[in-house]
N, CA and C atoms as a LAMMPS dump frame, in Angstrom:
ITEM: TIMESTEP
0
ITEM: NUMBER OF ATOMS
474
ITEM: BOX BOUNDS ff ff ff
-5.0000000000000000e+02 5.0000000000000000e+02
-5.0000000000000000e+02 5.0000000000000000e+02
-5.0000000000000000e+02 5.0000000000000000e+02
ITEM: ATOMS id mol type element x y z
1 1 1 N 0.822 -1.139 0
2 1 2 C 0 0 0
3 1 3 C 0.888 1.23 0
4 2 1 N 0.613 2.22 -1.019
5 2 2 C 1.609 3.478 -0.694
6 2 3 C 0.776 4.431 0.26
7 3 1 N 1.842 5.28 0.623
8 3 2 C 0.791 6.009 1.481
9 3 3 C 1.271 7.369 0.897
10 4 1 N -0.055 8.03 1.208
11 4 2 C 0.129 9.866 0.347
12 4 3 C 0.82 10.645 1.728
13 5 1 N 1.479 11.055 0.971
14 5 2 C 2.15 11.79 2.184
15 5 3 C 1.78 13.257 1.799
16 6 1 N 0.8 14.128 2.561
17 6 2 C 0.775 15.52 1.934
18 6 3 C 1.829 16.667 2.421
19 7 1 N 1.998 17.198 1.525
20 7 2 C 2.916 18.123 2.267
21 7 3 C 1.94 19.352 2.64
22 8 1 N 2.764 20.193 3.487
23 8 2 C 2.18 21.085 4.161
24 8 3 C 2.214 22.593 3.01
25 9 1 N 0.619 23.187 3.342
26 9 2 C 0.848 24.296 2.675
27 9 3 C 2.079 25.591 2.962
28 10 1 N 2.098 26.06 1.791
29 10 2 C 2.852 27.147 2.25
30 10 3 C 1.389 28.308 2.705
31 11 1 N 2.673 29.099 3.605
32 11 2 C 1.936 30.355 4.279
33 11 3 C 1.373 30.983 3.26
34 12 1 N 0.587 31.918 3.129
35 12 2 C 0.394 32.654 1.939
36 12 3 C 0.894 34.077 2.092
37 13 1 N 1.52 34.707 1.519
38 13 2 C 2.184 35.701 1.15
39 13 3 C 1.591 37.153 0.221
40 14 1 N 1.953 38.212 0.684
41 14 2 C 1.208 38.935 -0.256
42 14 3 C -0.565 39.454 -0.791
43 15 1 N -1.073 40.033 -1.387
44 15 2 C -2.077 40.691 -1.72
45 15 3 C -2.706 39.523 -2.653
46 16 1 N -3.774 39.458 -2.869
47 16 2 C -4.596 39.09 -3.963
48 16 3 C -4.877 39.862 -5.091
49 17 1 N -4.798 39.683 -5.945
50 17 2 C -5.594 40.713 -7.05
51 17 3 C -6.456 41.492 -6.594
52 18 1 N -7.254 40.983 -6.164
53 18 2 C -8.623 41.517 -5.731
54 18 3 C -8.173 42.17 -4.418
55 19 1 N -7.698 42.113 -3.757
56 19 2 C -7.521 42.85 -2.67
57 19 3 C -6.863 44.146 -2.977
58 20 1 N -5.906 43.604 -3.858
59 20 2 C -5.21 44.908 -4.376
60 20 3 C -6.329 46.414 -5.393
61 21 1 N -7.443 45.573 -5.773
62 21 2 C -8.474 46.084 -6.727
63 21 3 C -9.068 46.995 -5.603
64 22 1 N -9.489 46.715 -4.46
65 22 2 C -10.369 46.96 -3.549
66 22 3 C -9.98 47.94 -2.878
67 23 1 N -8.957 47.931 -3.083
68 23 2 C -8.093 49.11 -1.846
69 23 3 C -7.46 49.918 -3.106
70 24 1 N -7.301 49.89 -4.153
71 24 2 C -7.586 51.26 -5.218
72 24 3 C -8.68 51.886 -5.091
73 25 1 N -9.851 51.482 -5.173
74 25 2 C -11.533 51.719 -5.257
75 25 3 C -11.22 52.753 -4.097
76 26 1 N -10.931 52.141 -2.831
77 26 2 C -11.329 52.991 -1.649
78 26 3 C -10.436 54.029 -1.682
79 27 1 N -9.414 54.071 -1.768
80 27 2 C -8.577 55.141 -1.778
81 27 3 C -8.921 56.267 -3.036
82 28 1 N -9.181 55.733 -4.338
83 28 2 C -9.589 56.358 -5.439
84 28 3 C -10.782 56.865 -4.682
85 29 1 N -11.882 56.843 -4.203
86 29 2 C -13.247 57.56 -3.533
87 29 3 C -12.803 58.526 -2.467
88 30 1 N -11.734 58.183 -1.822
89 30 2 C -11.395 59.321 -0.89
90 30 3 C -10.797 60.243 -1.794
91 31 1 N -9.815 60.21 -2.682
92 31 2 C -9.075 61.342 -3.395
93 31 3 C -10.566 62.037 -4.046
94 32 1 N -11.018 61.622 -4.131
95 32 2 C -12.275 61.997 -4.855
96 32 3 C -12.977 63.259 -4.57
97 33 1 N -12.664 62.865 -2.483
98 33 2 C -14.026 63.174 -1.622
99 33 3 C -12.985 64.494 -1.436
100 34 1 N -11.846 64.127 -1.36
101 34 2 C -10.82 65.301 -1.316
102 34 3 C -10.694 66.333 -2.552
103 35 1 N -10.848 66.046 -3.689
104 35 2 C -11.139 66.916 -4.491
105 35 3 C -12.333 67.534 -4.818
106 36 1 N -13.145 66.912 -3.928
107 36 2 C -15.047 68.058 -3.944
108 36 3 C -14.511 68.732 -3.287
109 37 1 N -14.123 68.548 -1.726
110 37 2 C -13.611 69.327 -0.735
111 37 3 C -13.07 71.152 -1.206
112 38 1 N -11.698 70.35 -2.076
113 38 2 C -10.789 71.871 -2.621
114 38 3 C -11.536 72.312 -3.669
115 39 1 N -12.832 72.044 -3.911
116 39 2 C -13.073 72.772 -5.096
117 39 3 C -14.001 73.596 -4.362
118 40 1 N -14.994 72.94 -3.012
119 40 2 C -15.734 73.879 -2.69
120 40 3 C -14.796 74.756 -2.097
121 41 1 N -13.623 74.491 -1.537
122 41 2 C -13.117 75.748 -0.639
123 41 3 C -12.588 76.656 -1.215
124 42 1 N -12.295 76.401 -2.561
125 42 2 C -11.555 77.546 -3.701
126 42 3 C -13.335 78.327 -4.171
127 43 1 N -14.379 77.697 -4.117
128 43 2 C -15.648 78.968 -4.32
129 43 3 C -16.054 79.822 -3.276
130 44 1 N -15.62 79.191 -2.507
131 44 2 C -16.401 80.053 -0.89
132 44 3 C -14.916 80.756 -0.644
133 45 1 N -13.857 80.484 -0.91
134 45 2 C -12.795 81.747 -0.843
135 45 3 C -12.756 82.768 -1.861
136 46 1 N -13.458 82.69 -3.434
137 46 2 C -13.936 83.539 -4.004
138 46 3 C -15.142 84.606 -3.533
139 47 1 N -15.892 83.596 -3.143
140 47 2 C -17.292 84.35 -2.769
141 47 3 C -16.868 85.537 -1.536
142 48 1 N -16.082 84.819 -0.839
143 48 2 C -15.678 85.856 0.766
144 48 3 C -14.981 86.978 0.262
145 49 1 N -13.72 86.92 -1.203
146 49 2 C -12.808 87.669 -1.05
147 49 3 C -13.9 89.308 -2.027
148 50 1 N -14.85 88.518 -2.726
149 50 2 C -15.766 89.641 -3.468
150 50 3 C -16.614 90.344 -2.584
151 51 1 N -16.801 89.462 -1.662
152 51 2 C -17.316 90.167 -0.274
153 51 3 C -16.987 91.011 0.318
154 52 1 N -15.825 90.838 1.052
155 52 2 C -14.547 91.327 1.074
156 52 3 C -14.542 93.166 0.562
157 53 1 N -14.453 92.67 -0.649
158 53 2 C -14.204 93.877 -1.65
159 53 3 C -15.364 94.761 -1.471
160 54 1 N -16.767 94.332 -1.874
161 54 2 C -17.758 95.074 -1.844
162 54 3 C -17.35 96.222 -0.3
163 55 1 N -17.65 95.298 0.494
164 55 2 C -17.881 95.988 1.964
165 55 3 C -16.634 97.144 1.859
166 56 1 N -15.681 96.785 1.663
167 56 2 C -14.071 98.072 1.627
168 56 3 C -14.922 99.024 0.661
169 57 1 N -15.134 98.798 -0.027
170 57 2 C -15.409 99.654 -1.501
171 57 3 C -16.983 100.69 -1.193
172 58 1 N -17.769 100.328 -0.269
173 58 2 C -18.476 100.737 0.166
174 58 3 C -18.407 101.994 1.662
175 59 1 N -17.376 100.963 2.093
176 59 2 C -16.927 101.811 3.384
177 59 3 C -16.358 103.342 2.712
178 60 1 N -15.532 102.847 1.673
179 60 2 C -14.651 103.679 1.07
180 60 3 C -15.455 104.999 0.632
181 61 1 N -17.075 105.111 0.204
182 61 2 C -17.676 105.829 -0.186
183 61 3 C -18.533 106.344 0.969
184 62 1 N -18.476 105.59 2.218
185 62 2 C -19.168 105.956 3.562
186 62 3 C -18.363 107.052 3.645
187 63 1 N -16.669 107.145 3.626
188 63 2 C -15.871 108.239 4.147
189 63 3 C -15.878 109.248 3.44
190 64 1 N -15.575 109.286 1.906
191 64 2 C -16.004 110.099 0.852
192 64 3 C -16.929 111.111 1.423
193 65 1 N -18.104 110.418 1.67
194 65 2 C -19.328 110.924 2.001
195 65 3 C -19.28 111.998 3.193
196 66 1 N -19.041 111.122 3.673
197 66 2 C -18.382 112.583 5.115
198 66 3 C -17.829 113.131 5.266
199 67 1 N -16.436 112.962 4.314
200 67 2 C -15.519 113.972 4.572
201 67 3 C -15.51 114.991 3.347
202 68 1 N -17.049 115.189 2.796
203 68 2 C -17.267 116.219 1.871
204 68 3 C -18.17 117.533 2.515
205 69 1 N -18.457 116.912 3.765
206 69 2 C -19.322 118.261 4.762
207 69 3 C -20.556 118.307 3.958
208 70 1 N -21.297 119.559 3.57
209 70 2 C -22.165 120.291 2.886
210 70 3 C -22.632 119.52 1.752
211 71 1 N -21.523 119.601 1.347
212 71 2 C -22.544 118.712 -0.026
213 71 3 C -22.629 117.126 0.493
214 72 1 N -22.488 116.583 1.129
215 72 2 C -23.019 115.628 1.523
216 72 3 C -24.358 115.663 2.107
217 73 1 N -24.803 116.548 3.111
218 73 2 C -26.119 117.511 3.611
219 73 3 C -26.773 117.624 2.236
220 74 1 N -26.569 118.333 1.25
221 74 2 C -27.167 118.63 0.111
222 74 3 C -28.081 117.78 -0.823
223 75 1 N -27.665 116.726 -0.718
224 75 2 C -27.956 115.802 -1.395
225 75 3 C -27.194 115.486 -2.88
226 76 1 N -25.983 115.803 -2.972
227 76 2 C -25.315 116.34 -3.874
228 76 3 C -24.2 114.805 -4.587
229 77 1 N -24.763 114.078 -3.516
230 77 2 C -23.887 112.039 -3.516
231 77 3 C -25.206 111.337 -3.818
232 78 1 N -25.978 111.78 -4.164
233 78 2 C -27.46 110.722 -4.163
234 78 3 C -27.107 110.455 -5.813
235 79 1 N -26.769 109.082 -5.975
236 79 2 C -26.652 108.138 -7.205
237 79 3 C -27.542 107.109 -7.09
238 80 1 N -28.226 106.497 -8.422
239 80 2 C -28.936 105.327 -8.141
240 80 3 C -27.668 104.427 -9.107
241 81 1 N -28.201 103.269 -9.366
242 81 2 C -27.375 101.941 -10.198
243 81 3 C -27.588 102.868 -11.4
244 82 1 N -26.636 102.245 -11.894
245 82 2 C -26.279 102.001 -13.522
246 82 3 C -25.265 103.284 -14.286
247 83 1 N -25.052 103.866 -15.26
248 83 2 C -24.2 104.502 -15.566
249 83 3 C -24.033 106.001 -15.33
250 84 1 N -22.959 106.685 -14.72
251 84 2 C -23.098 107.994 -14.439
252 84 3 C -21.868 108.185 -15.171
253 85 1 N -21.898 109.709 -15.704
254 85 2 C -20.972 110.119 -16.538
255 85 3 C -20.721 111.469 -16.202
256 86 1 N -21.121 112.327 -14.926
257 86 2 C -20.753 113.542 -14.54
258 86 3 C -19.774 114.197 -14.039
259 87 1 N -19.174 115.024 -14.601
260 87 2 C -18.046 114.904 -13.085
261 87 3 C -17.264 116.366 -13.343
262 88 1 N -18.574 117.22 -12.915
263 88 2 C -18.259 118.576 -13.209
264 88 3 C -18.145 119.318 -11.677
265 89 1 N -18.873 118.825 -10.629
266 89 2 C -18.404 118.98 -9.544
267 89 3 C -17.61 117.826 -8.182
268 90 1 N -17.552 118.346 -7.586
269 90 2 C -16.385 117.737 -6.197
270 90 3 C -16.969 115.892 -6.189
271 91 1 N -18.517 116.184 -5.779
272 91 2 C -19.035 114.722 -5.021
273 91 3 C -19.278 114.041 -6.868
274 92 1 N -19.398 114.974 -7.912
275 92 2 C -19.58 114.361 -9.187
276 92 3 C -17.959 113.174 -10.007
277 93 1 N -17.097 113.898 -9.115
278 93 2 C -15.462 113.647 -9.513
279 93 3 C -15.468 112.141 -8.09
280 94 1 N -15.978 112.504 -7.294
281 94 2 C -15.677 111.264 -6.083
282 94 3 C -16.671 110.275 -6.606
283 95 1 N -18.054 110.337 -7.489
284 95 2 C -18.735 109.678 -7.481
285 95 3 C -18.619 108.562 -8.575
286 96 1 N -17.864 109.008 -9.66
287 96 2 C -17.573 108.443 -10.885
288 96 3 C -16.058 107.586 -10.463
289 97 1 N -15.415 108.42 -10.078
290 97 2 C -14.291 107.478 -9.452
291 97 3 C -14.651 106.159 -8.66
292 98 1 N -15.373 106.298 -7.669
293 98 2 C -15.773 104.944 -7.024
294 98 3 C -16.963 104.372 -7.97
295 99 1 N -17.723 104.975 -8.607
296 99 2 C -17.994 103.419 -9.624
297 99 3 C -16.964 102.971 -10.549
298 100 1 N -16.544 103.746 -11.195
299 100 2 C -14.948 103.207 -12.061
300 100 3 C -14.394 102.198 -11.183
301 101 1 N -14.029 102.507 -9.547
302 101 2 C -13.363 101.414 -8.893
303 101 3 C -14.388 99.926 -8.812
304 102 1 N -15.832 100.34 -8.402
305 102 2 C -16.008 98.964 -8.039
306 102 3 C -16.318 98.299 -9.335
307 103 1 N -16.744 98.735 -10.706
308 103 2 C -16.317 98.223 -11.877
309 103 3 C -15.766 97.35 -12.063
310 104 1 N -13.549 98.216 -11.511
311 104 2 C -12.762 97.294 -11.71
312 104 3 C -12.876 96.187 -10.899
313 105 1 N -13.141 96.429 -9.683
314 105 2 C -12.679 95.167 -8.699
315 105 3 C -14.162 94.371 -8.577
316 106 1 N -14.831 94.201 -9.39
317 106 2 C -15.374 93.439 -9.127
318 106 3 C -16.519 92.937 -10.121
319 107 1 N -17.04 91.773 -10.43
320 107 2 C -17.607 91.29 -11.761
321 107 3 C -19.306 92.149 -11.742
322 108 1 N -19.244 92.399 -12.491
323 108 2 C -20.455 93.518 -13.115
324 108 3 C -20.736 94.535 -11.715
325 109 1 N -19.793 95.27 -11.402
326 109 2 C -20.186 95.879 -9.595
327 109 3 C -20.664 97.239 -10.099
328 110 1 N -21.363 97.562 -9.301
329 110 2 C -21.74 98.847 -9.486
330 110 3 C -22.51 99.262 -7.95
331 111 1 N -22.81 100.852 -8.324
332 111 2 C -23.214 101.256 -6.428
333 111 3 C -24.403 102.161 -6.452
334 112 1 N -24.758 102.721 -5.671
335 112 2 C -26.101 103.622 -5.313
336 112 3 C -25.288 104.638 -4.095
337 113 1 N -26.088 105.395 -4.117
338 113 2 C -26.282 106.219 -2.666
339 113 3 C -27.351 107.311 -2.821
340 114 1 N -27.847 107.039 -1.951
341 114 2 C -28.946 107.582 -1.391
342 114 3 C -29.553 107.987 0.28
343 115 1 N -29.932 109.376 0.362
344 115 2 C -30.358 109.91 1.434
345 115 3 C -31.924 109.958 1.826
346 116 1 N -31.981 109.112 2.891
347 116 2 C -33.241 108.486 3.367
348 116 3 C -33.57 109.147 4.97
349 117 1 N -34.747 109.16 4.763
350 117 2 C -35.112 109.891 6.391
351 117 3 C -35.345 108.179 7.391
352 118 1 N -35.719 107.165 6.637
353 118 2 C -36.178 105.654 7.225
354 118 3 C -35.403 104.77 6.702
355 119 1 N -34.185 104.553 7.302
356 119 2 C -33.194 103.525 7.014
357 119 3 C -33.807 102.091 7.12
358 120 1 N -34.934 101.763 7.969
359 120 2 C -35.262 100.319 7.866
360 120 3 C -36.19 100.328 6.645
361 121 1 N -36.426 101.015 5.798
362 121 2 C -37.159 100.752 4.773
363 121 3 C -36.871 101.813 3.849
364 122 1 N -35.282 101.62 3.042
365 122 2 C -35.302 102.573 1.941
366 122 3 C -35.952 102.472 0.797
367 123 1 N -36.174 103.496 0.454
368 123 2 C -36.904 103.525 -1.017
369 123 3 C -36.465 104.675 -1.99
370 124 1 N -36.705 105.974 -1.971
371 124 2 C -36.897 106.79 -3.32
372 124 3 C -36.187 107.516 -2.153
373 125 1 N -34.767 108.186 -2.654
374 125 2 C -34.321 109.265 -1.896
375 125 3 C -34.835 110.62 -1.438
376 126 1 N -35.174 110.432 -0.042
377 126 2 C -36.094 111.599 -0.262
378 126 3 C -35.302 112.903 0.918
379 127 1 N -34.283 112.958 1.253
380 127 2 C -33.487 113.874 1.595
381 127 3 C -32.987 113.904 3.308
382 128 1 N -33.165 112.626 3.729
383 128 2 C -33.568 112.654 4.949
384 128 3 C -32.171 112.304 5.639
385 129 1 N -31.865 112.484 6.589
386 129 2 C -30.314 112.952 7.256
387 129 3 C -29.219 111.276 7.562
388 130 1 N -30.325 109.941 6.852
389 130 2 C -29.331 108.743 6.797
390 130 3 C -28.909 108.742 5.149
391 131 1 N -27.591 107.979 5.506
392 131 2 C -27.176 107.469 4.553
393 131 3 C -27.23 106.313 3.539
394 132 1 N -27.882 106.052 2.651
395 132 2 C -28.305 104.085 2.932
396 132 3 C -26.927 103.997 1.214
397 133 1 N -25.665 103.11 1.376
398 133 2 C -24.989 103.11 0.282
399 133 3 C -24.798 101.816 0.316
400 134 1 N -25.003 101.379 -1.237
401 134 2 C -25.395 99.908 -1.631
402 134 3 C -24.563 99.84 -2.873
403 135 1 N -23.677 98.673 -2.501
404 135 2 C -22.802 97.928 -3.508
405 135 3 C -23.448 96.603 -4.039
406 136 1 N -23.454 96.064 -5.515
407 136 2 C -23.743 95.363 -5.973
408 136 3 C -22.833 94.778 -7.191
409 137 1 N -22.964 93.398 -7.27
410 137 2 C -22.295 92.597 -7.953
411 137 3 C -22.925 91.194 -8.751
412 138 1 N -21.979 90.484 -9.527
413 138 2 C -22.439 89.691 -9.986
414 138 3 C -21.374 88.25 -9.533
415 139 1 N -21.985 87.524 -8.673
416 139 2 C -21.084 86.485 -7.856
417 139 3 C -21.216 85.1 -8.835
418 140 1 N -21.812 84.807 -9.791
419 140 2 C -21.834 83.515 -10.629
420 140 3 C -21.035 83.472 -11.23
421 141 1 N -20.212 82.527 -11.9
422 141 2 C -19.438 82.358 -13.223
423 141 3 C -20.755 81.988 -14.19
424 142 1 N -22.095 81.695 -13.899
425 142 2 C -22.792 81.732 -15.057
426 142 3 C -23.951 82.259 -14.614
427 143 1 N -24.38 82.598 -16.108
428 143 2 C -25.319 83.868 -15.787
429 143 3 C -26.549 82.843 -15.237
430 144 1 N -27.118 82.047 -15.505
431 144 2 C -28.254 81.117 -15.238
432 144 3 C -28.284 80.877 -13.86
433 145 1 N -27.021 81.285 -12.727
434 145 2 C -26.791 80.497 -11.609
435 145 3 C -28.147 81.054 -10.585
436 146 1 N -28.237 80.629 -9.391
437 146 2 C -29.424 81.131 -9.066
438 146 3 C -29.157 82.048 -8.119
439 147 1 N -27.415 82.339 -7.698
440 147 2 C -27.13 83.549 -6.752
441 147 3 C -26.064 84.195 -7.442
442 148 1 N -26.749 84.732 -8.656
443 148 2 C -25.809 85.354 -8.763
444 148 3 C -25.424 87.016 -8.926
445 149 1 N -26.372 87.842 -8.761
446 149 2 C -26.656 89.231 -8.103
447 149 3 C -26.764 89.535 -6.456
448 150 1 N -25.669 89.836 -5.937
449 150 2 C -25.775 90.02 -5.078
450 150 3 C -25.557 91.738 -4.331
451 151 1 N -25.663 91.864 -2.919
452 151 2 C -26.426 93.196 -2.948
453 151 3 C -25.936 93.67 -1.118
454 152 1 N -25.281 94.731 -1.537
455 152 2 C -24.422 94.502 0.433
456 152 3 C -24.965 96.212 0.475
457 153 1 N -25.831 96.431 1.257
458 153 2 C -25.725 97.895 2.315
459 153 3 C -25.257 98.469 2.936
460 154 1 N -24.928 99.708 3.521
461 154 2 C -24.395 99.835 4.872
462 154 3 C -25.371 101.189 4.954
463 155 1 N -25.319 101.576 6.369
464 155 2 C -26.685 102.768 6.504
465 155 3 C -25.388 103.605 7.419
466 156 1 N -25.426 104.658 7.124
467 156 2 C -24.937 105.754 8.352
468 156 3 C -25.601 107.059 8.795
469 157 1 N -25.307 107.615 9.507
470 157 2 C -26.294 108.873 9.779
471 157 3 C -24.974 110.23 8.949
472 158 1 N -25.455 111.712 8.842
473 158 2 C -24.876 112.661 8.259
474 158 3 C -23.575 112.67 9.331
């Protein structure tokens, strides 16, 4: 009678194919989860730094504003949106300059100012001793987006 003599397995050594498959997958889904990550944090560091800008660029016309005395009283800084081309007097030369600026610094920006007697509810400048000055912009890379006009205030008194 012979007899089978088995030999002993060897240890097993090393990865499987499949193991090796499996642990690409997972690691490939994290790089993944890591690149949604930096893409949202590169939009919301856009969005802050236009933010950012508005509010300076606004402040910037708060001081303007006051440090013109009288014709600030006058009503002589009251701009609404869209294109002004005057600039035959003092607040007409400060006023065209800061839309020229927020222009540059910022995607479709443009500003207002207006003198309101009821800062919690501006409307039609009607000469009244607050300040209500409003910067506006366009925060989308596409026009279809659904935030993409946006709209920053600041109110001060004379």
């Amino acid at each position: 009678m012979t007899r089978l003599t088995t030999q002993p397995r060897a240890r097993q050594r090393g990865f499987s194919l499949i193991e090796a498959l499996i642990a690409m997958v997972v690691l490939s889904l994290g790089l993944l989860g890591l690149a949604g990550l930096q893409v949202s944090s590169l939009k919301f560091n856009q969005t802050a730094q236009l933010r950012s800008k508005a509010v300076t660029l606004a402040y910037d016309m708060q001081e303007r504003v006051r440090a013109s005395g009288q014709n600030a009283t006058n009503g002589d800084f009251n701009v609404a949106f869209g294109a002004f081309t005057s600039a035959t007097t003092f607040p007409d030369q400060q006023i065209t300059d800061w839309k020229a600026r927020l222009a540059a610094q910022l995607p479709l920006g443009d500003g207002s100012v207006c003198t309101v007697s009821n800062p919690a509810a501006p409307g039609a400048c009607d000469g009244g001793p607050f300040f209500v000055i409003s910067v506006r912009w366009n925060e989308a890379n596409d026009v279809t987006a659904a935030r993409q006009n946006q709209i920053i205030q600041i109110v001060s008194r004379e």
